[in-house]
C-alpha positions in Angstrom: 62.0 146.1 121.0 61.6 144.1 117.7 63.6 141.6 119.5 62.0 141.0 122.4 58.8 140.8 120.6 60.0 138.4 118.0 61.3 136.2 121.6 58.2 136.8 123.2 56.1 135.4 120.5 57.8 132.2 120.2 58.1 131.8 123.8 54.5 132.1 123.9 53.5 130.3 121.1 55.9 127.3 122.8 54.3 127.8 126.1 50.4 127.1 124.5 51.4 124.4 121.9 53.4 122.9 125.3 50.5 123.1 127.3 48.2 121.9 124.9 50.2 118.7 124.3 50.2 118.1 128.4 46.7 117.4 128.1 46.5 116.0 124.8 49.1 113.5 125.0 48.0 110.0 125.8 51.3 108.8 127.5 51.7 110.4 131.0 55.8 110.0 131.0 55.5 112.3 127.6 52.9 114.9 129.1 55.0 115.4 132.3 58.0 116.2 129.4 55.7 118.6 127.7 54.9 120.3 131.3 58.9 120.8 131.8 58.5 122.1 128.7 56.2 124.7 129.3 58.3 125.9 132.7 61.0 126.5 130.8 59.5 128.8 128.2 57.1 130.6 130.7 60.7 131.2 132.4 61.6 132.8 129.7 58.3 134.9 129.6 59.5 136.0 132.9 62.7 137.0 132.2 61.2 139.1 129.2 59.3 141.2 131.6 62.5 141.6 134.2 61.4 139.1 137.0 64.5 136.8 136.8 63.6 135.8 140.7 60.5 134.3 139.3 62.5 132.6 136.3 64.5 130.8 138.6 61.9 129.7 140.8 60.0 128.3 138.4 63.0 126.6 136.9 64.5 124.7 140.2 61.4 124.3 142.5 58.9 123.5 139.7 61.1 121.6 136.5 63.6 120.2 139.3 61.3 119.1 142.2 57.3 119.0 141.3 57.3 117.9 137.9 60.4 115.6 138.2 58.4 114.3 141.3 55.6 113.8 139.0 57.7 112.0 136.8 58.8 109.4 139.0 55.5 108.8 140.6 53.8 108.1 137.7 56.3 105.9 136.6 56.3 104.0 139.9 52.5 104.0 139.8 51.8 102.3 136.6 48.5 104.0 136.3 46.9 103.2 133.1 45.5 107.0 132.1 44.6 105.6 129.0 41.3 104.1 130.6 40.8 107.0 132.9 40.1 109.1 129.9 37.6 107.1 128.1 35.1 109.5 129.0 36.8 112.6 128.1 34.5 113.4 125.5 31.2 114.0 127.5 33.2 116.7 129.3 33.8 118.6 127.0 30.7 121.2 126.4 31.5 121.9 129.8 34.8 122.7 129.3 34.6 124.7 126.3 32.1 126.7 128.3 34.6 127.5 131.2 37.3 128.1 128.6 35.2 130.5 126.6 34.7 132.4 129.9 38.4 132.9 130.6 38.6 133.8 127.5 36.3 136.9 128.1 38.0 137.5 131.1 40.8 137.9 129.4 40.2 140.1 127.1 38.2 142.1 129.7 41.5 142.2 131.6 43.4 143.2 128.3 41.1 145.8 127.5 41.2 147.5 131.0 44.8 147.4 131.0 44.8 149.3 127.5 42.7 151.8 128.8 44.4 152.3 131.7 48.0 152.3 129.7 48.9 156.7 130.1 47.4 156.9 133.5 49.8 154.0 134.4 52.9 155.7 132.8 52.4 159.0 134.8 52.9 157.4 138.0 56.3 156.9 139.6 57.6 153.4 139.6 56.4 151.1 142.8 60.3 150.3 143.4 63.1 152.4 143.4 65.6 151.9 140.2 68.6 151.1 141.9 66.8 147.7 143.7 67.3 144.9 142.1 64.3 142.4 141.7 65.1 140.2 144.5 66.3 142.9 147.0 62.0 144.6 145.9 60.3 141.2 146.2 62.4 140.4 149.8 61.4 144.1 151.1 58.0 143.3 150.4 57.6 140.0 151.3 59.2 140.3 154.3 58.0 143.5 155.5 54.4 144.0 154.4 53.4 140.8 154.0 55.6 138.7 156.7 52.4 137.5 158.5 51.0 136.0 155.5 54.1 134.3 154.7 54.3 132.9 158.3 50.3 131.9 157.4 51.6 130.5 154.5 54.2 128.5 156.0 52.1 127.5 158.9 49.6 126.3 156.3 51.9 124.1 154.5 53.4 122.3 157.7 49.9 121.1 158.7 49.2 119.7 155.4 52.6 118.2 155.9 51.7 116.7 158.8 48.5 115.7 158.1 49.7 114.0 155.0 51.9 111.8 157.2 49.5 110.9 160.0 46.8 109.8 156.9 49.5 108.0 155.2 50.8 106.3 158.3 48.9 103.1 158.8 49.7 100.6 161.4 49.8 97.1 159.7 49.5 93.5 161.3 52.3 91.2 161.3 55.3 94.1 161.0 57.6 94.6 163.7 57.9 98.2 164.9 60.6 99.2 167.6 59.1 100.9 170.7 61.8 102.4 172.8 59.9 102.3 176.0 59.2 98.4 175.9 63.7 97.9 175.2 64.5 100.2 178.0 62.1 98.9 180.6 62.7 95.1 179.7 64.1 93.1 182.4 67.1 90.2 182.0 64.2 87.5 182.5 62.3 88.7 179.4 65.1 88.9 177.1 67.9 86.1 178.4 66.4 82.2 178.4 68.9 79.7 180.0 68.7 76.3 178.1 69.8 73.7 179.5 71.5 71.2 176.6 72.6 67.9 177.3 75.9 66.8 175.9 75.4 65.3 172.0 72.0 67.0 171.5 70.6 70.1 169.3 68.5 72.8 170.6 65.5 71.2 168.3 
């Protein structure tokens, strides 16, 4: 127990300094590092409280797809963030109120969960023992709450889709292929008989 506490405490002292420095660092490239950062030791939060499913999601969909995605398109971009925070500052009463409301939240949360501690303990686990984690999260997921993943999925190809058709603009002077106008061409519109005389360029 003293060694998991001793883990979680760095791991969660990472995790804020990490997160911190993601919003604090003037250089994008470096505050997209410091957000890999902080999935990696919130990964290792998980695995502290036995949800290595959730470990390993976090570490190949977010580190190795989102945030390297956010990598290279900021990169590519060439945004200068720089000038987009000039005016941080005024911002900032209105941030420290929101903060200061999570932060009751919070502790609300905490204190509710203290209380609540021995009634908790007397109640039979939600899983049986002998599941593993990903055999109880499947069950569930895929049981009781199959239609919202189907919702869920549903959801995401739309926005999908309707990133596409916004993205997809139709620009003079570009050739596009249409299959219709190739297949229903006749030999007059695509064959041209010149007729050269002997010594002489097509000029």
């Amino acid at each position: 127990m003293i060694l998991q506490a001793i883990a979680f405490w760095i791991l969660a002292g990472v995790a804020v300094s990490a997160a911190f420095m993601v919003v604090a660092a003037r250089n994008p490239v470096r505050s997209v590092m410091w957000l890999i950062l902080t999935f990696f030791t919130t990964a290792g939060l998980f695995v502290l409280i036995g949800a290595e499913f959730l470990a390993m999601l976090l570490v190949v969909v977010y580190v190795g797809a989102v945030a390297v995605l956010f990598l290279f398109v900021v990169m590519m971009l060439d945004v200068d963030f720089v000038e987009l925070k000039q005016g941080f500052l005024q911002y900032m009463p209105v941030g420290a109120l929101i903060a200061l409301i999570m932060l009751a939240e919070m502790a609300f949360v905490g204190a509710s969960w203290a209380a609540s501690r021995g009634e908790a303990a007397a109640q039979p686990p939600a899983i049986p023992v002998s599941a593993s984690n990903i055999e109880a999260i499947g069950a569930v997921l895929y049981t009781e709450y199959v239609y919202f993943f189907q919702a869920a999925g549903m959801v995401l190809l739309v926005a999908m889709i309707g990133a596409i058709v916004l993205t997809l603009r139709h620009r003079e002077g570009v050739k596009r292929q249409d299959i219709g106008k190739q297949v229903g061409r006749k030999r007059d519109e695509a064959v041209e008989l010149v007729d050269i005389e002997q010594g002489e360029g097509i000029g």
